[in-house]
C-alpha positions as CSV (number, residue, x, y, z in Angstrom):
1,X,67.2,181.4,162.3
2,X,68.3,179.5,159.3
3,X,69.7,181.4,156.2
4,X,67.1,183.3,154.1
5,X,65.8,181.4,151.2
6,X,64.1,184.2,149.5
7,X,61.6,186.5,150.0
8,X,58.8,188.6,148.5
9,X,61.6,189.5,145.7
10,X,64.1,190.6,148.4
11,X,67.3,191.3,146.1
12,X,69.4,194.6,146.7
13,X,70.6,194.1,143.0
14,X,67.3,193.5,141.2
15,X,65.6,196.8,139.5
16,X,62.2,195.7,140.6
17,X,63.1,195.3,144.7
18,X,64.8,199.0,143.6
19,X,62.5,200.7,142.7
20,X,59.6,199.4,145.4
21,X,61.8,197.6,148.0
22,X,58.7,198.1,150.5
23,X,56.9,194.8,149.8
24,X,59.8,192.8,150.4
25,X,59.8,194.9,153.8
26,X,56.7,193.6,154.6
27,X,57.6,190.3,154.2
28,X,60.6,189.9,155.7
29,X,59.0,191.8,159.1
30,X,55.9,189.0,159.0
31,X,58.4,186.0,158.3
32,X,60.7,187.0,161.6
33,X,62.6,189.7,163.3
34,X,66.1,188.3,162.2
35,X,67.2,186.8,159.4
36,X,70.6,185.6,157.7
37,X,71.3,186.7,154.5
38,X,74.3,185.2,152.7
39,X,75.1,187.3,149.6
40,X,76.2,189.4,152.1
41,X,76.9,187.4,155.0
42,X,74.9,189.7,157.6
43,X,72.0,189.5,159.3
44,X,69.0,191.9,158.8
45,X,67.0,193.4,161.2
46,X,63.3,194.6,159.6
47,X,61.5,196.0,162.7
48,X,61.4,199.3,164.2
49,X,61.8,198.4,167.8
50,X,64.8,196.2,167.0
51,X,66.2,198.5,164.9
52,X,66.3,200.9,166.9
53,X,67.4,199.6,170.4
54,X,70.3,198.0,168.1
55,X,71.3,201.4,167.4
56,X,72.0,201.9,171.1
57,X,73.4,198.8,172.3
58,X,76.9,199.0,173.1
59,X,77.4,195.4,171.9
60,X,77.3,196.6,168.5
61,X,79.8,199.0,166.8
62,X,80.4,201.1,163.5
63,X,83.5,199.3,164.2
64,X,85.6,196.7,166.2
65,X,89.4,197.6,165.9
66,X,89.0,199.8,168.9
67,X,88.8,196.1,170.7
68,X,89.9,193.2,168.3
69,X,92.4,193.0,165.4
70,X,90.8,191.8,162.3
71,X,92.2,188.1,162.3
72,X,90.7,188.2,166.1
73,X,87.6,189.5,165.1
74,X,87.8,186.4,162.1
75,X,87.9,188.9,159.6
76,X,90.6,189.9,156.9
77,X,91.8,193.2,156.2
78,X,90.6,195.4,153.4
79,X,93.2,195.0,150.2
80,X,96.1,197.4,150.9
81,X,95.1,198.8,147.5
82,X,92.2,199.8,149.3
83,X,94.0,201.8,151.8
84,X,93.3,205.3,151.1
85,X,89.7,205.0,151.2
86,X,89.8,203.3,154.7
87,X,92.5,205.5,156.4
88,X,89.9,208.3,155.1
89,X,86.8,206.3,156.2
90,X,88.5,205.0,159.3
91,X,88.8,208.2,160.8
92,X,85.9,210.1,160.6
93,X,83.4,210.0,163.5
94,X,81.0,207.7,162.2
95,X,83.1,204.9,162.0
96,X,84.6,205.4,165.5
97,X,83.9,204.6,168.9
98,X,84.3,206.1,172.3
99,X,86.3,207.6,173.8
100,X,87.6,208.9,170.2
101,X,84.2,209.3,168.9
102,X,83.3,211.0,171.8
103,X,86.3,213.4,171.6
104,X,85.8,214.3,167.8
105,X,82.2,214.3,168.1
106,X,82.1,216.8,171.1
107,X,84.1,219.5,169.0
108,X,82.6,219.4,165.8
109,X,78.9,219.6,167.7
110,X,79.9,223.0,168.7
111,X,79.3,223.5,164.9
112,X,75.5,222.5,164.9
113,X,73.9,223.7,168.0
114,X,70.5,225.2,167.8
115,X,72.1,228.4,167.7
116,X,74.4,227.7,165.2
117,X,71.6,226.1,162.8
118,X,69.0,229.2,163.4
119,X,72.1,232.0,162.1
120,X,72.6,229.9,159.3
121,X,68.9,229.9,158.5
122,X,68.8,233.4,157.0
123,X,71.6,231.9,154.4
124,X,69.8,228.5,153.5
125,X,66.6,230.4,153.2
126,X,68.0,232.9,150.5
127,X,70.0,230.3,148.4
128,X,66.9,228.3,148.5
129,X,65.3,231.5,147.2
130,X,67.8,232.0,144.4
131,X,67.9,228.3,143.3
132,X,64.2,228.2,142.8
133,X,64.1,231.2,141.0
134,X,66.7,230.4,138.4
135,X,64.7,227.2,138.1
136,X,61.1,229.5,137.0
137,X,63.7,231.4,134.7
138,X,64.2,228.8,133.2
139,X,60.9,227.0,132.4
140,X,61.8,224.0,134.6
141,X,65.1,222.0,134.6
142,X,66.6,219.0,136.7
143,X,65.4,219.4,140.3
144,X,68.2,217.3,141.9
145,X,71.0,219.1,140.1
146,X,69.0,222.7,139.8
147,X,68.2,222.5,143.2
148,X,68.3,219.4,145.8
149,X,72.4,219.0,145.0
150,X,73.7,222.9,145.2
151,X,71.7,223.5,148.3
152,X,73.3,221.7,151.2
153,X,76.6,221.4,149.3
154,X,77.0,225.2,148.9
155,X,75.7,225.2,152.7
156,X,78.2,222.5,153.9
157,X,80.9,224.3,152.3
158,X,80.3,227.5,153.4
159,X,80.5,226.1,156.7
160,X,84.0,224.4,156.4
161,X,85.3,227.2,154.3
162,X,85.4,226.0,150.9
163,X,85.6,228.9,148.6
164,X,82.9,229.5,145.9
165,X,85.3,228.7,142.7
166,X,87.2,225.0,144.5
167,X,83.7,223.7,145.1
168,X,83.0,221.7,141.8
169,X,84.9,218.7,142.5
170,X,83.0,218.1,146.1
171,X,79.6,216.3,144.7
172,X,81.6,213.8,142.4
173,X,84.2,213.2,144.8
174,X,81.4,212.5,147.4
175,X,79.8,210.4,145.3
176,X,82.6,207.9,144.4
177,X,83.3,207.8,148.1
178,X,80.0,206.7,148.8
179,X,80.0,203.9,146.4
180,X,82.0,201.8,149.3
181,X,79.0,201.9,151.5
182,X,76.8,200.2,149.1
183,X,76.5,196.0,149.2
184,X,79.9,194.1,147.7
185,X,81.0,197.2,146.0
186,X,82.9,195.8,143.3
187,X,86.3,196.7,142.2
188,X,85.7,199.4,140.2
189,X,84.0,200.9,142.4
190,X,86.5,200.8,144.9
191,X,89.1,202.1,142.5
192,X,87.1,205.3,141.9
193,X,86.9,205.5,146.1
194,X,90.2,205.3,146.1
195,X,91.3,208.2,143.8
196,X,88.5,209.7,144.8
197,X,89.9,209.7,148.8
198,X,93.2,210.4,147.7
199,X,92.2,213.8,145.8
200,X,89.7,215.1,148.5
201,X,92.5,214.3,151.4
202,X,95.4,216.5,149.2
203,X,93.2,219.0,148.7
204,X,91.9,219.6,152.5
205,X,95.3,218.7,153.2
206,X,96.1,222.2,151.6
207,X,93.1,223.6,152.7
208,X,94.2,223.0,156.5
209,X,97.1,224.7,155.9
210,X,96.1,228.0,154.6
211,X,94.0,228.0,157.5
212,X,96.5,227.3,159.7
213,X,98.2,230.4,158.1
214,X,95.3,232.8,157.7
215,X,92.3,231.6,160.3
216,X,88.9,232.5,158.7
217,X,85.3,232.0,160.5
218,X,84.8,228.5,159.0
219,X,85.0,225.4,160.8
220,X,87.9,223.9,159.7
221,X,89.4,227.1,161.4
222,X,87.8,226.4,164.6
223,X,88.8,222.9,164.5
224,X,92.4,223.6,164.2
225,X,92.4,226.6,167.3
226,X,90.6,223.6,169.1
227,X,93.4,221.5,168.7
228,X,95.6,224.5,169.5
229,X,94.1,225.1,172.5
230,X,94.4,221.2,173.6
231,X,91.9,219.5,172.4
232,X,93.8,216.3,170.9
233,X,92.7,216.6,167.1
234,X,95.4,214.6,164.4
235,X,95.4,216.2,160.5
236,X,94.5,213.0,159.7
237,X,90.8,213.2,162.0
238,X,90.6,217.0,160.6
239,X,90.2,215.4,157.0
240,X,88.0,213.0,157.7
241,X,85.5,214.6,159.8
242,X,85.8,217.3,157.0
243,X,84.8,214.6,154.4
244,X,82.0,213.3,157.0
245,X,80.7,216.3,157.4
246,X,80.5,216.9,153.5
247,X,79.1,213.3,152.6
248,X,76.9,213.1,155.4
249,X,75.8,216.7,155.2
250,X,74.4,216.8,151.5
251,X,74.2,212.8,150.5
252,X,70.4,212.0,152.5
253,X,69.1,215.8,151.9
254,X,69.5,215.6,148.1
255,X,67.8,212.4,148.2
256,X,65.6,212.9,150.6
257,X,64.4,216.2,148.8
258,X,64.3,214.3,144.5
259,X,62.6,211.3,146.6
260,X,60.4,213.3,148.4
261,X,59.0,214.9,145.3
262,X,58.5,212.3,143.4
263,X,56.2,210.9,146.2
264,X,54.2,213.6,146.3
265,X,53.8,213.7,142.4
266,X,52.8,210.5,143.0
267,X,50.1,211.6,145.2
268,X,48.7,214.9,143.7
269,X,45.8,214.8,146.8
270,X,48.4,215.5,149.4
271,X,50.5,217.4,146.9
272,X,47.4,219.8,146.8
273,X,46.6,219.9,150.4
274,X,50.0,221.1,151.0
275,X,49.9,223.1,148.5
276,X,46.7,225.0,149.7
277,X,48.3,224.7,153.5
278,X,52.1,225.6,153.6
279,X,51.8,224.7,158.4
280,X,52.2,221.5,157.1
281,X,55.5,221.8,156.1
282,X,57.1,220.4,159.1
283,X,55.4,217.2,159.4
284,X,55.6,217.1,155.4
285,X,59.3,217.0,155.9
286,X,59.3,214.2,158.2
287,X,56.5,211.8,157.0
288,X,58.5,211.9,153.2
289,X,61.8,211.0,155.0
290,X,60.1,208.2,156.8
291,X,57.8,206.9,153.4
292,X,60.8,206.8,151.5
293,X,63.7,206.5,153.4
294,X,66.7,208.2,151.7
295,X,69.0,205.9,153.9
296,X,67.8,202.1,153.6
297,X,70.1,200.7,155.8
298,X,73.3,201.0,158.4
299,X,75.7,198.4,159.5
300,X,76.6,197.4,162.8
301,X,79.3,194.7,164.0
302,X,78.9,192.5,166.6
303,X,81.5,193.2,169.2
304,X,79.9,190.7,171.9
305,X,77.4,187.8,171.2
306,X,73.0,189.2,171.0
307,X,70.2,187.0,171.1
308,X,67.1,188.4,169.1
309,X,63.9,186.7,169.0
310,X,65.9,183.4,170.3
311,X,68.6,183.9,167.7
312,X,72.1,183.8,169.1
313,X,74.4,186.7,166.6
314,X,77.7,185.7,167.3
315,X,80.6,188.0,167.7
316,X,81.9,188.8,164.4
317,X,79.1,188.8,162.4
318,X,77.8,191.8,161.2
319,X,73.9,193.4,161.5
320,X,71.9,195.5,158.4
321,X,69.3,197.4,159.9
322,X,66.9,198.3,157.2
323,X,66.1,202.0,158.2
324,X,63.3,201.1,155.0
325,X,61.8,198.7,156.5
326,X,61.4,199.9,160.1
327,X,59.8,203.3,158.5
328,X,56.9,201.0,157.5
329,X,56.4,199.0,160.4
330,X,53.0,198.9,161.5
331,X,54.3,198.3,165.0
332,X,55.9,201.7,165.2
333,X,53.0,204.1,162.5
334,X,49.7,203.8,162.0
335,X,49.2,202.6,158.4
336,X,52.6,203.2,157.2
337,X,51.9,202.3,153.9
338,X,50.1,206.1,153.6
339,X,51.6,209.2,152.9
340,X,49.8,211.5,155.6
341,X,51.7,214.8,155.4
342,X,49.9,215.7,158.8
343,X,51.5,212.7,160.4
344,X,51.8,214.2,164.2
345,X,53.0,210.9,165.7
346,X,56.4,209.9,163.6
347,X,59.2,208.3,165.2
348,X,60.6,207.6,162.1
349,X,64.9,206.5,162.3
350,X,65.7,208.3,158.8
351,X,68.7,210.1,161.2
352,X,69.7,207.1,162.8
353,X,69.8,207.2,167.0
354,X,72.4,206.4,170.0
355,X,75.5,207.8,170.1
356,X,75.3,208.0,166.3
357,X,72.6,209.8,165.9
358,X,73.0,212.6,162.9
359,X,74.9,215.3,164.2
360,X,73.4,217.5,161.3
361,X,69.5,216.6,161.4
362,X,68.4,220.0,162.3
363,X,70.5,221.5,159.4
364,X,69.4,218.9,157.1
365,X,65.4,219.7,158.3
366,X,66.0,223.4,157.9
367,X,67.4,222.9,154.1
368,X,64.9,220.3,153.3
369,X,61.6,222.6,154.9
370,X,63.2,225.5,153.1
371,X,63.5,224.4,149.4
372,X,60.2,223.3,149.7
373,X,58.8,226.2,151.3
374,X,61.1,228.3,148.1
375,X,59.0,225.8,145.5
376,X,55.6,226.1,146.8
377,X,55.8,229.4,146.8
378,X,57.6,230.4,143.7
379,X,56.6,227.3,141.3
380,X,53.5,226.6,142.6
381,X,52.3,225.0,139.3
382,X,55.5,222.7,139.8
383,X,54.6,219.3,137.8
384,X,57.0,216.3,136.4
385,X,57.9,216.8,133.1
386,X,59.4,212.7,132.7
387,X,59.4,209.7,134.5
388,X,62.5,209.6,136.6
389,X,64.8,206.6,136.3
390,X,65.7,205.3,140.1
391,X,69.7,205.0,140.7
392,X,71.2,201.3,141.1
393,X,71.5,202.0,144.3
394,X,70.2,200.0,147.4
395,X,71.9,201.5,151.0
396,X,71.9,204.9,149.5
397,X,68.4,205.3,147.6
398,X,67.9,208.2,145.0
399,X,66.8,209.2,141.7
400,X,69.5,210.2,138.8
401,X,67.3,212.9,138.5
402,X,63.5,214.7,138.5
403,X,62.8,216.8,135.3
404,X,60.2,219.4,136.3
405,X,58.3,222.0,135.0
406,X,56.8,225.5,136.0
C-alpha cells in the first residue's frame, strides 16, 4: 500500500487526535488493513483480527538482535549516549525472545499464578480500602495520585521487596523510563531515561545485594535462590525484569483506572446502573479497558518478510498495532463505539496476546475491580470536580489527573 497521506486527523502529536484518537481509528480500518506511515517509518495495523494474529506470529519480534546485528537488520544503533536505557530495556522480558524470554519468563511466572494473585487479594483489597477512605476524609482530592498511582505501586513493591520509606522515587523514575516508548522521543526525553535508568539500576543494584545477604519473602529473593539453585539468571536480567515488573505492573492500571472514570462520568447512565448493581463489576473492568484503551499501541519488528491484505512488509521494517483501534473494530464487538458495562462477549487485546501476553493481567484486574469496588462503596456520591486535561501522550494514554469530589 502506498504511504499514508492523511487521515481522519490521524496525528499522534496533535491535541485533537489525543484526546479522541477513535475517529481516526475508524478511518484508517475502512481505508485498509495496512498502511505506511512515514513520520515514523512503520506500518500500522488498525484491525482486531490482524492485530492480533500479529501478536503471535513468530515472524515478528519485540526484537531482532537475537537473529541479525543492526547494520544486518539495515538499522543503526541507538546513540551510545543512550546506552543505559537500552542495556536496562534490553534485558527485561518484554523485549526478549525465546529461548531467553522463555527462561526469564518461566521464573518470574511463578510470581503470578492464580494462587499467588488470590493471597495477595486480601492486601490489595485493604489498601484499596484505606486509599479511598483517606480520599472521603478529605472531601475529594486527585484520583490518580490519591488513589489509581499508590495502589499497584505499593502492591508491586511489596512484591519485589521494596521497603515502605525507598518507594518515592519508583513512580517518577518509571515515568521518565517510559517516555522512550512513546513516538520519536526526543532528546530530552531520552536524557531523563537515561538518568532515570542509571538511578533505578544502582539502586536495585544494592537492593539485590542485601538480599543476597539477608533473603526476605519478596521476589527479588526468590529470583536470586532461583539462580542459586541453577536456573541461569545474570544481575543484569534481575534488574530489568525488576524494572519490567514495576513499569509494567502499575503504568496501564493507573491509566486504565483515571481513564476509566472519566468514561463513566462521561456516561452518568451506566455510571448509575453500576452504581445501583455492583455484579457488574467484572465486565465493567473489561469493557472500560477495551473503550479506552490505556495501551494504544505495541511495536513489532519484522524478522522475516509478511504479506497482509496483498501488502509485502519487508524484513526490517517495523509494525504499530493500534491496541486503540482494534478495541473498536466492529469486526471483533458489537457496536464498539458503546460503553455497555454488561459487555459479556469482549475479546478486547488491552493485555496484549502470544508469548507476550501480560504476565500480570490477573493482578492488574484484581487492583482495578478492587478500587472500584472501595469507591462505589465508600464514595458513592463520587462526581468530577474539573475537567481533566489529557497527557501528551499517544502509545501510553492517560490523564495528568481526575479531581473528584465526595
Amino acid at each position: 500500500m502506498a504511504a499514508l497521506e492523511s487521515s481522519r486527523a490521524f496525528d499522534p502529536w496533535d491535541p485533537a487526535f489525543l484526546a479522541d484518537p477513535y475517529p481516526a481509528y475508524e478511518d484508517l480500518r475502512a481505508r485498509g488493513r495496512v498502511h505506511y506511515y512515514e513520520p515514523t517509518n512503520q506500518w500500522l495495523v488498525p484491525h482486531h483480527a490482524d492485530v492480533s494474529a500479529l501478536l503471535r506470529d513468530r515472524r515478528l519480534g519485540r526484537t531482532y538482535q537475537h537473529r541479525f546485528t543492526h547494520e544486518d537488520f539495515g538499522r543503526t544503533a541507538p546513540p551510545p549516549e543512550h546506552e543505559p536505557f537500552h542495556v536496562l530495556n534490553d534485558h527485561g522480558m518484554l523485549d526478549l525472545e525465546p529461548p531467553d524470554h522463555t527462561r526469564i519468563r518461566r521464573l518470574v511466572s511463578k510470581a503470578f499464578t492464580p494462587r499467588t494473585v488470590e493471597r495477595l487479594k486480601p492486601y490489595v483489597e485493604g489498601l484499596a480500602g484505606e486509599l479511598v477512605e483517606r480520599l472521603v476524609e478529605a472531601g475529594g482530592g486527585d484520583l490518580l495520585t490519591d488513589v489509581a498511582e499508590p495502589l499497584p505501586v505499593s502492591v508491586i513493591a511489596e512484591m519485589l521487596g521494596v521497603p515502605d520509606s525507598e518507594r518515592a522515587p519508583l513512580r517518577p523514575w518509571s515515568a521518565d523510563i517510559c517516555g522512550m516508548y512513546e513516538l520519536n522521543p526526543s532528546e530530552d526525553v531520552a536524557r531523563k531515561a537515561v538518568r532515570a535508568s542509571e538511578e533505578f539500576t544502582e539502586y536495585l543494584r544494592g537492593l539485590i545485594e542485601a538480599r543476597r545477604k539477608e533473603p526476605a519473602d519478596d521476589l527479588i529473593s526468590g529470583l536470586i535462590a532461583a539462580h542459586d539453585e541453577g536456573d541461569r539468571l545474570t544481575e543484569q536480567e534481575m534488574i530489568s525484569t525488576c524494572v519490567l515488573l514495576l513499569n509494567a505492573g502499575h503504568e496501564a492500571t493507573v491509566n486504565a483506572t483515571v481513564n476509566g472514570w472519566w468514561t463513566l462520568f462521561r456516561h452518568p447512565g451506566q455510571l448509575a446502573a453500576l452504581r445501583a448493581d455492583h455484579a457488574l463489576i467484572p465486565t465493567a473492568v473489561e469493557e472500560l479497558m477495551r473503550y479506552d484503551t490505556p495501551l494504544q499501541l505495541f511495536e513489532r519488528w519484522v524478522l522475516d518478510d509478511i504479506e497482509i491484505d496483498g501488502t509485502t512488509i519487508p524484513r526490517g521494517a517495523e509494525i504499530a498495532m493500534l491496541f486503540g483501534s482494534a478495541n473498536h473494530d466492529a469486526e471483533a464487538f458489537e457496536n464498539p463505539e458503546t460503553l455497555d458495562l454488561s459487555r459479556a462477549e469482549n475479546p478486547h487485546i488491552s493485555f496484549s496476546a502470544g508469548i507476550h501476553y501480560c504476565i500480570g493481567a490477573p493482578l492488574a484486574r484484581l487492583e482495578l475491580a478492587a478500587s472500584m469496588t472501595a469507591l462505589l462503596t465508600k464514595a458513592p456520591g463520587l462526581s468530577l470536580a474539573e475537567e481533566p486535561v489529557r497527557k501528551p501522550n499517544f502509545v501510553i494514554r492517560g490523564l495528568e489527573g481526575l479531581t473528584v469530589e465526595v
